[in-house]
VEXPA-521068 format. One record per residue (C-alpha): x, y, z; residue in three letters; residue number from 1. Coordinates in pm, 1 decimal. Layout:
{site {X Y Z} ALA NUM},
...
! end
This chain:
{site {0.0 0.0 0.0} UNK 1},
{site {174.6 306.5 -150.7} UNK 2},
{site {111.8 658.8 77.7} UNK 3},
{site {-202.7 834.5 -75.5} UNK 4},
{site {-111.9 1120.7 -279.4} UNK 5},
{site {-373.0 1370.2 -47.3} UNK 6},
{site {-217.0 1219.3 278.2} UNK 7},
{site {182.2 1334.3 119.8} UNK 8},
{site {73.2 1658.1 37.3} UNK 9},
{site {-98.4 1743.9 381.4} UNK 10},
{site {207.9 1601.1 567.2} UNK 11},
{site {435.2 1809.7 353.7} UNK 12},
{site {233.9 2142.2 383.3} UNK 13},
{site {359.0 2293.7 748.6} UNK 14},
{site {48.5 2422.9 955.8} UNK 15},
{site {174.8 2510.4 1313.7} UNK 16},
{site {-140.7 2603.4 1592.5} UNK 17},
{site {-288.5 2911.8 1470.5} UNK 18},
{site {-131.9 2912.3 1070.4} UNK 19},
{site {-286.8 2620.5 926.0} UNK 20},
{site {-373.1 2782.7 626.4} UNK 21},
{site {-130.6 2569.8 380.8} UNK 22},
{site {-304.6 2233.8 485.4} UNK 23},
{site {-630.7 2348.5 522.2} UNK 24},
{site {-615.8 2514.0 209.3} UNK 25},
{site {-513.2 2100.9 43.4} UNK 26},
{site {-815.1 1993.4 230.9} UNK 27},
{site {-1060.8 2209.9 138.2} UNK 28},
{site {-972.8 2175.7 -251.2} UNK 29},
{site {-1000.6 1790.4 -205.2} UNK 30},
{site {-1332.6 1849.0 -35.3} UNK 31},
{site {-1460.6 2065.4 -311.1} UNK 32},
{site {-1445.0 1797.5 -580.8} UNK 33},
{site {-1702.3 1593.4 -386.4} UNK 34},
{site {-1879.7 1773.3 -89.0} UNK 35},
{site {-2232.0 1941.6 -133.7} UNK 36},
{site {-2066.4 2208.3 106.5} UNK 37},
{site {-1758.5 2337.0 215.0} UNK 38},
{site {-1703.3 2584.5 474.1} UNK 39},
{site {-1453.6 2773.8 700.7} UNK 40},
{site {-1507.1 2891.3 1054.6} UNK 41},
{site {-1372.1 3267.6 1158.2} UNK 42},
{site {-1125.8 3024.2 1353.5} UNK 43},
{site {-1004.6 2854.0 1080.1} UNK 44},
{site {-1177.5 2528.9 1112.5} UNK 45},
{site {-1308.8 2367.2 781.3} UNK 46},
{site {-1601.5 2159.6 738.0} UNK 47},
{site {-1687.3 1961.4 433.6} UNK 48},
{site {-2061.7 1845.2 450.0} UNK 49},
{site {-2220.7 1551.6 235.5} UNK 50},
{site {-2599.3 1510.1 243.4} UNK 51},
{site {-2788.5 1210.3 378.3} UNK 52},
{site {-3168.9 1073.0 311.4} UNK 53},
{site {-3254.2 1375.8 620.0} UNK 54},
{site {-3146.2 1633.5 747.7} UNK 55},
{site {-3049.0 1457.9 1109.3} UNK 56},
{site {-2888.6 1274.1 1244.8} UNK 57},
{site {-2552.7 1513.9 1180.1} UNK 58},
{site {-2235.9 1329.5 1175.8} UNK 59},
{site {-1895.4 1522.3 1222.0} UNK 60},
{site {-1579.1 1346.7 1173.2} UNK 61},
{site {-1320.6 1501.6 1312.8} UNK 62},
{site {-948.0 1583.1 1278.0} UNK 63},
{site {-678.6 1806.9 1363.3} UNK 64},
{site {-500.9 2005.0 1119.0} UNK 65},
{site {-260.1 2154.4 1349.3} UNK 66},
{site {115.0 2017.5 1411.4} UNK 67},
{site {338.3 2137.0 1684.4} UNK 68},
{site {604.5 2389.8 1593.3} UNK 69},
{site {857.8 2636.5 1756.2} UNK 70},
{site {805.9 3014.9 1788.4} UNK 71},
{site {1063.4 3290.8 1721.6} UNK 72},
{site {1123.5 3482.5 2084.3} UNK 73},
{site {1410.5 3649.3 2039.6} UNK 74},
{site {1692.3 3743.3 1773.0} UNK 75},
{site {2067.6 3809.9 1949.1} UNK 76},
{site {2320.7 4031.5 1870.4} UNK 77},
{site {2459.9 3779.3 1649.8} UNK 78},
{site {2113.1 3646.0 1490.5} UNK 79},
{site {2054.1 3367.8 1621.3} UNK 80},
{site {1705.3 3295.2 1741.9} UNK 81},
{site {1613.4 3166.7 2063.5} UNK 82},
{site {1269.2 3005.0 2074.7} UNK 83},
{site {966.6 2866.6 2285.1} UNK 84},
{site {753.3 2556.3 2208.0} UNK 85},
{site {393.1 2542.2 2064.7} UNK 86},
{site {251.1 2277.2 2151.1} UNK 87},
{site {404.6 1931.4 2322.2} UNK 88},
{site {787.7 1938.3 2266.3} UNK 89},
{site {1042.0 1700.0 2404.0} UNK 90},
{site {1341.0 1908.8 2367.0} UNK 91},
{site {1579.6 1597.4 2306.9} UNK 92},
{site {1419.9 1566.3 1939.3} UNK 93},
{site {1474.1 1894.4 1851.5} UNK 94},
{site {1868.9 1880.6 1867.1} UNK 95},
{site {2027.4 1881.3 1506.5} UNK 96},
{site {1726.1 1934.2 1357.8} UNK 97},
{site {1663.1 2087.2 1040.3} UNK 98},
{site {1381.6 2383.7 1048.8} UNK 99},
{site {1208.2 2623.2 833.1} UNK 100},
{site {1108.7 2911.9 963.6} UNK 101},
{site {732.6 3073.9 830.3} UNK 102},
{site {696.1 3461.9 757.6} UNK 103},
{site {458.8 3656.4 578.6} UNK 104},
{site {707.5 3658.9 271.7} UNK 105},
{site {821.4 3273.0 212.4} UNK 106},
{site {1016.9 3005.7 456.1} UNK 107},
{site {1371.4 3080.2 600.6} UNK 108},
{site {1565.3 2793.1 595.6} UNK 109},
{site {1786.3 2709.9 932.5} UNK 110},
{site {1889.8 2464.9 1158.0} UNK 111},
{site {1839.8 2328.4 1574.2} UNK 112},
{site {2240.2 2428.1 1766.6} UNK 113},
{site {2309.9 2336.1 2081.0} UNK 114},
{site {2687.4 2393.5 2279.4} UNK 115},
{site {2901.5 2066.7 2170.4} UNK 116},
{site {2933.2 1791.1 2374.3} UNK 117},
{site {3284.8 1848.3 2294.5} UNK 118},
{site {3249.7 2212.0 2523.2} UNK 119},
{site {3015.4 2068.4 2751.2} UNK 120},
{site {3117.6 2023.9 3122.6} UNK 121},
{site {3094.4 1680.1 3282.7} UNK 122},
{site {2737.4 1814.8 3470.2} UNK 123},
{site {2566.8 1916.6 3161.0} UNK 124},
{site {2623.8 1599.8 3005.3} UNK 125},
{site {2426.5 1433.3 3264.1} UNK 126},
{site {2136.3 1711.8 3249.4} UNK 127},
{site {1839.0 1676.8 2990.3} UNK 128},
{site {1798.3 1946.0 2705.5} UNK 129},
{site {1615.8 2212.5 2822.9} UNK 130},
{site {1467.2 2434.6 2454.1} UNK 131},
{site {1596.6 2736.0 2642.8} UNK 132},
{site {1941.5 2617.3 2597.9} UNK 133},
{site {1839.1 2563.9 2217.6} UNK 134},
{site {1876.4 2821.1 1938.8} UNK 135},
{site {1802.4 2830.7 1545.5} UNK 136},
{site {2083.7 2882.8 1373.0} UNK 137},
{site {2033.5 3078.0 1007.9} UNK 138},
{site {2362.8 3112.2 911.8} UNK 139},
{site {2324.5 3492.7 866.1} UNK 140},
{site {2619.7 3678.5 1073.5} UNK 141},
{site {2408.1 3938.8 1295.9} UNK 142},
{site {2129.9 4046.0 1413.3} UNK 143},
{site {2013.5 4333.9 1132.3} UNK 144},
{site {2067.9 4000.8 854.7} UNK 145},
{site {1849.1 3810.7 1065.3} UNK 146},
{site {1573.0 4049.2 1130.6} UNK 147},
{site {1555.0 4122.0 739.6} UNK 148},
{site {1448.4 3778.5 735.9} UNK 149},
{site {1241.6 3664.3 1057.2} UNK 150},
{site {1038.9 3896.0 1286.3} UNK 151},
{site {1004.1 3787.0 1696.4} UNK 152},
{site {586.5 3558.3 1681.1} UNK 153},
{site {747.6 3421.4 1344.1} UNK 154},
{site {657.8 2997.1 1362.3} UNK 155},
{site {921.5 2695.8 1292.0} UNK 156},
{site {838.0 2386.7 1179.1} UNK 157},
{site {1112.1 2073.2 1117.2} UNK 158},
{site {1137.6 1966.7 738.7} UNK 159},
{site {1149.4 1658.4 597.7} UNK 160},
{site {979.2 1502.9 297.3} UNK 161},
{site {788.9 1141.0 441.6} UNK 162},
{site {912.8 819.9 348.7} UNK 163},
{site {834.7 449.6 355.9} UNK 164},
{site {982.3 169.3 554.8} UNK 165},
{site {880.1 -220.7 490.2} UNK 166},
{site {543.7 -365.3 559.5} UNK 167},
{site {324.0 -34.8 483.3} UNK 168},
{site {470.2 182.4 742.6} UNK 169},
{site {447.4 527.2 671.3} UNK 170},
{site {693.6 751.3 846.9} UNK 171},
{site {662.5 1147.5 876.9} UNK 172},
{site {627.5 1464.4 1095.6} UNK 173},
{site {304.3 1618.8 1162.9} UNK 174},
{site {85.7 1201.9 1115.7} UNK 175},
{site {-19.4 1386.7 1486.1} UNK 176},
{site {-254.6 1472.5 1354.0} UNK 177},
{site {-292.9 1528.9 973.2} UNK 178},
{site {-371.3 1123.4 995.9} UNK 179},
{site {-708.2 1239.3 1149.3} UNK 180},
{site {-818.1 1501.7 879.6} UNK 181},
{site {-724.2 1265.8 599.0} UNK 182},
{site {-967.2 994.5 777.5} UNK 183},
{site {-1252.0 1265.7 807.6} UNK 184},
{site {-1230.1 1351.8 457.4} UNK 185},
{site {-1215.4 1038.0 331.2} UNK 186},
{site {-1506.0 900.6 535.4} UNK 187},
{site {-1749.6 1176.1 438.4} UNK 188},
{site {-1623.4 1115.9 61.0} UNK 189},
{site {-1723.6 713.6 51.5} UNK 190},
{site {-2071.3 785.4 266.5} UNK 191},
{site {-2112.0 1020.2 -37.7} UNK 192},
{site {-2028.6 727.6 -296.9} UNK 193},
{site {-2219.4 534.9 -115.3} UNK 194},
{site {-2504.0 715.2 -166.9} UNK 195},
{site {-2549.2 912.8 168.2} UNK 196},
{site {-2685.6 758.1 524.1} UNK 197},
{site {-3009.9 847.9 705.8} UNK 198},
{site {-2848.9 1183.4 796.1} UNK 199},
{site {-2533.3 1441.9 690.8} UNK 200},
{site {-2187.4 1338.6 766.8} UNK 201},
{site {-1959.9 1665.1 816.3} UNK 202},
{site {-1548.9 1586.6 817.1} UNK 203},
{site {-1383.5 1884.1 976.8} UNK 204},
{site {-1015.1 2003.7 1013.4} UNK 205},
{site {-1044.7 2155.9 1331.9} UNK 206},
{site {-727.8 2391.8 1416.1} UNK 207},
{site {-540.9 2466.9 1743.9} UNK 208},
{site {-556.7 2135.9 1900.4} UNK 209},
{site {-232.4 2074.2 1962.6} UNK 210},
{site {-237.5 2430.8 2224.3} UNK 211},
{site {-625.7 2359.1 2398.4} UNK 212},
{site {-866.6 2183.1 2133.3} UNK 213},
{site {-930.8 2572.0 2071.0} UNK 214},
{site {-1105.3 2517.2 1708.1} UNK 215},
{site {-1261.3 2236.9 1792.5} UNK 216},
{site {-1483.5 2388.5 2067.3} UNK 217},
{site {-1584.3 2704.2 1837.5} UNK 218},
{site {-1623.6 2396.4 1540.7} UNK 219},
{site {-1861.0 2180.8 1774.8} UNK 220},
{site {-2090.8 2509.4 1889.7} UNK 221},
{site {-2114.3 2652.2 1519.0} UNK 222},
{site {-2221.1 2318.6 1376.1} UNK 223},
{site {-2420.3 2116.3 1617.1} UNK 224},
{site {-2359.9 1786.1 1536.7} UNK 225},
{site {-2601.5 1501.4 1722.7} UNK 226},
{site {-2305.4 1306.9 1788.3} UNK 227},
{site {-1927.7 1260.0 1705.1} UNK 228},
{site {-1646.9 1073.3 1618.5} UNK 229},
{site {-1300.5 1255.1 1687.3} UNK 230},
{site {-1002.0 1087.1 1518.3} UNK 231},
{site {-637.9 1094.0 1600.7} UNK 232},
{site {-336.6 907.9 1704.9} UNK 233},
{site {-236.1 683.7 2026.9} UNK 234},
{site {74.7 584.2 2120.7} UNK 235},
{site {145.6 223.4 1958.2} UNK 236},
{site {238.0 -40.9 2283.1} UNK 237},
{site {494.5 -261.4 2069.2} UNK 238},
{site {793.1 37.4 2073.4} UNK 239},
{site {1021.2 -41.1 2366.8} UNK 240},
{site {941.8 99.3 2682.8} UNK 241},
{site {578.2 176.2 2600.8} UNK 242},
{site {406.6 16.6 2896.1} UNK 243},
{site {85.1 -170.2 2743.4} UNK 244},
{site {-26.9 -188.1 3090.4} UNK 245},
{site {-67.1 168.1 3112.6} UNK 246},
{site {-224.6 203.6 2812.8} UNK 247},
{site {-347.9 -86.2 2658.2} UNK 248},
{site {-209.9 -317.2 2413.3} UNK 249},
{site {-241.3 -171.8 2029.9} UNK 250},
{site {82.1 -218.4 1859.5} UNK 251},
{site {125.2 -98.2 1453.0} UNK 252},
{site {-129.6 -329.9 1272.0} UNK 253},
{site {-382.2 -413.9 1530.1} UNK 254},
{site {-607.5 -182.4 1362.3} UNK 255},
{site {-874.4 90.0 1565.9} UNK 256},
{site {-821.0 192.4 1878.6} UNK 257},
{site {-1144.0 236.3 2059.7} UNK 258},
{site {-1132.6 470.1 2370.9} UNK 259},
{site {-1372.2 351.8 2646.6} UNK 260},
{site {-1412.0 565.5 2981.6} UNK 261},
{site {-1604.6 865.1 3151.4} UNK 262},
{site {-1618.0 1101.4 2837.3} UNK 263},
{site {-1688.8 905.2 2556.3} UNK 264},
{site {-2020.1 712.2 2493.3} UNK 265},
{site {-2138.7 403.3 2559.0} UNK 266},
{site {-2395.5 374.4 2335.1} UNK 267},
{site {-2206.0 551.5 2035.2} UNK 268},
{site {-1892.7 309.0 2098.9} UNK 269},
{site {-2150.9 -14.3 2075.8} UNK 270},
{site {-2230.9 152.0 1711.2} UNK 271},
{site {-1883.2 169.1 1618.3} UNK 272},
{site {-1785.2 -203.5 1777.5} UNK 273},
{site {-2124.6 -308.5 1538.7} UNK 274},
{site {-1963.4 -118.9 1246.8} UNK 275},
{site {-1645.9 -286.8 1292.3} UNK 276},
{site {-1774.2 -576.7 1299.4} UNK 277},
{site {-1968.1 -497.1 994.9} UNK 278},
{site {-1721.8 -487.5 792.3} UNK 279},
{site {-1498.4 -752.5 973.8} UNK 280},
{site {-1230.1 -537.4 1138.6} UNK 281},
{site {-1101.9 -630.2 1504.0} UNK 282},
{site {-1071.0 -330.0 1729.5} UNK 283},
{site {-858.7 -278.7 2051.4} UNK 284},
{site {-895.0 -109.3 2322.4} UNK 285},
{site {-769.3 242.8 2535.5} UNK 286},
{site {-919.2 341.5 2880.6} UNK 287},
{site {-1002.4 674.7 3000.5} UNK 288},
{site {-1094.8 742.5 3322.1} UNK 289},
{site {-1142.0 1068.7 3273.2} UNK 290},
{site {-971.6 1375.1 2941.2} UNK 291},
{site {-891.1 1163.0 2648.8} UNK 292},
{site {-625.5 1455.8 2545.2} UNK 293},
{site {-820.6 1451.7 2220.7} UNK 294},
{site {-1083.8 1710.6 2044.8} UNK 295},
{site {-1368.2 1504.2 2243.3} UNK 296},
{site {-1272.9 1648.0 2537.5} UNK 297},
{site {-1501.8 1986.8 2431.7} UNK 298},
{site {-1678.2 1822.6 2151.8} UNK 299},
{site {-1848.1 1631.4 2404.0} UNK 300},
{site {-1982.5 1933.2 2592.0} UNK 301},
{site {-2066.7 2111.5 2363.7} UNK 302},
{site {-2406.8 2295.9 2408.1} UNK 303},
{site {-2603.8 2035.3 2569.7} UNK 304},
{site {-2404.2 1766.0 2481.1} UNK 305},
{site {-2280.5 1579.2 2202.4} UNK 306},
{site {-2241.1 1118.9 2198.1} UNK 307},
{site {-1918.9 1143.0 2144.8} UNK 308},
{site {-1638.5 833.4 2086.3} UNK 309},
{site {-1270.5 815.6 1988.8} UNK 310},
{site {-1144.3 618.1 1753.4} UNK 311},
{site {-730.3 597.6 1670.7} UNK 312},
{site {-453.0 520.9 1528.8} UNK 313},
{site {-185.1 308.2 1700.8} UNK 314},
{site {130.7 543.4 1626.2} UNK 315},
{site {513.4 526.7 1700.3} UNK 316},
{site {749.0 829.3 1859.5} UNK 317},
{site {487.8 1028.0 1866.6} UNK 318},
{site {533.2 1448.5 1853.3} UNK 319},
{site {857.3 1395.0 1658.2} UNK 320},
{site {1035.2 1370.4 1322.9} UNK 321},
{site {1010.4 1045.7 1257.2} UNK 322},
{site {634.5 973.6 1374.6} UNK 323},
{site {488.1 594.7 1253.8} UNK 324},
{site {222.4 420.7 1116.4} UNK 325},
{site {98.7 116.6 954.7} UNK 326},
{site {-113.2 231.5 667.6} UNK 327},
{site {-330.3 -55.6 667.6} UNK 328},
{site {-494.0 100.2 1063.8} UNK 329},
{site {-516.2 398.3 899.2} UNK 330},
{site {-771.6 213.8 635.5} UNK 331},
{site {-952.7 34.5 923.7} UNK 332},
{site {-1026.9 335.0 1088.7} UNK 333},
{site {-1192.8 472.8 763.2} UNK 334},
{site {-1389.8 158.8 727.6} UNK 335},
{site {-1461.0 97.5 1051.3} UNK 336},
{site {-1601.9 500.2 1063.2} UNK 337},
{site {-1803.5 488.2 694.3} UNK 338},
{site {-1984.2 181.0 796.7} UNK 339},
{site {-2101.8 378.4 1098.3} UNK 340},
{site {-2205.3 635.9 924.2} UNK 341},
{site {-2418.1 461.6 652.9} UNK 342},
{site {-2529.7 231.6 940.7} UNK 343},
{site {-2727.3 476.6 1157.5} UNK 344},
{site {-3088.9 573.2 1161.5} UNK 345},
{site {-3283.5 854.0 1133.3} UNK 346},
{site {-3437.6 789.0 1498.3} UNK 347},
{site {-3069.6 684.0 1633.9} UNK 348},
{site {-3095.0 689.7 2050.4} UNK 349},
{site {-2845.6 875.4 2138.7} UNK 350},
{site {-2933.2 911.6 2522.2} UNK 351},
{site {-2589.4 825.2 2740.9} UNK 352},
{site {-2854.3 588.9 2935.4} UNK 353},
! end
């Protein structure tokens, strides 16, 4: 199974928390050549919305469009630029990295330096990286060069172009979570094939997830779905020292990952464990006792409430360069999510109990 040609180009186009126009921008045009509508919140959300047989029950599939990134907060004498994280960063990754930086006129091209281990003193070399002992290196030689480049709120994202390994694994920045929008889209595009269900199905991009699930809440308010499923990515159990007892036992290839706890819904995560089975795809399970650290979290409350489940993708080294993935999951989950869809009913219960 080769990558998907939509999938490279959204993992190529760099969309840090609050500039997620270049990704968005891929979505939406692959959403025009099928939705019946596609929108754009004052956010920056996008919706792409396919009809059913009525006009309820509303379906909204939903990804994140966001990826974390790095922030410009200072420029020295010398022009180097020392940053702060947006979004999740463990600073370790970031060493050596290669970065572009994002202004209003093009990218800057630059670089992750750190002191040498050669220079460093026999303490530091026992102490973690901290990102305040990080800079981005542009190669200009002071500060004025530097500045005629990059401005202090300017956004960094790493580069590199995704590649495959062996046995369908997909490996990339920014699968967290441009995984989930790809899923979304391509759910509400086979309901449409398919000829529509008893009600709309609405795949969204939602933006800012990655700093609060800020898009997601204004998304889930504006639209008013009657329930949801919210798609991202778990961590996959079979990496060394990922604890399956902490988190359950979904390694690359196991397929959906169900989340089953206190926010998500019962009754909504029996209708995807009856779509799954469907369509003959064995699901595994993640427990959350209480946030699922996903766009549920305020989907779920929105307004008076929205059924809400979570359904993801087992993924490797996650919130780094070299994020992976089976590509086969990723097809369950759209499966497993499209026979849902075309399998509810016009009078769906949807009461928690």
């Amino acid at each position: 199974m080769s990558t998907p040609e939509l999938l490279h180009r959204l993992l190529t186009a760099p969309g840090p928390p609050g500039h997620e126009e270049a990704p968005a921008a891929i979505w939406r045009a692959a959403a025009e050549k099928f939705a019946d509508e596609v929108t754009v919140d004052r956010m920056g959300s996008s919706v792409a919305r396919v009809g059913g047989r009525g006009d309820r029950p509303l379906l909204a599939v939903v990804g994140h469009v966001d990826e974390i990134a790095l922030v410009v907060s200072h420029i020295t004498d010398k022009g180097f630029l020392h940053v702060s994280g947006s979004g999740g960063w463990d600073p370790q990754v970031l060493v050596g990295q290669r970065v572009e930086v994002l202004t209003r006129s093009g990218t800057v091209p630059g670089v992750v330096g750190r002191k040498p281990i050669h220079v460093l003193e026999s303490e530091e070399r026992k102490q973690a990286v901290e990102l305040k002992r990080l800079h981005v290196d542009l190669g200009v030689r002071d500060r004025d060069e530097a500045r005629s480049l990059v401005r202090e709120g300017d956004t960094i994202v790493i580069t590199g172009a995704p590649f495959e390994l062996r046995d369908d694994r997909l490996v990339s920045r920014s699968l967290d979570n441009r995984l989930g929008v790809y899923v979304a889209l391509e759910v509400a595009r086979r309901v449409s094939e398919a000829g529509g269900g008893a009600g709309p199905v609405a795949g969204v991009a939602a933006v800012q997830e990655e700093i609060g699930l800020h898009g997601a809440r204004a998304m889930a308010f504006g639209l008013e779905p009657d329930l949801a499923v919210v798609v991202d990515v778990t961590h996959a159990t079979d990496a060394p020292g990922v604890d399956p007892g902490q988190l359950g036992e979904h390694g690359l290839g196991t397929g959906p990952v169900i989340t089953r706890g206190a926010i998500v819904s019962r009754p909504l995560n029996d209708l995807v464990d009856a779509a799954a089975e469907s369509v003959g795809i064995e699901c595994t399970t993640e427990a959350a006792g209480g946030a699922t650290h996903t766009d549920a979290d305020v989907v779920h409350m929105s307004r008076t409430g929205v059924p809400t489940a979570v359904v993801s993708i087992p993924l490797r080294y996650m919130h780094s360069p070299v994020e992976m993935v089976e590509l086969g999951d990723v097809e369950a989950v759209i499966a497993v999510i499209a026979a849902l869809a075309l399998r509810l009913e016009a009078d769906q219960p949807l009461a928690r109990w």
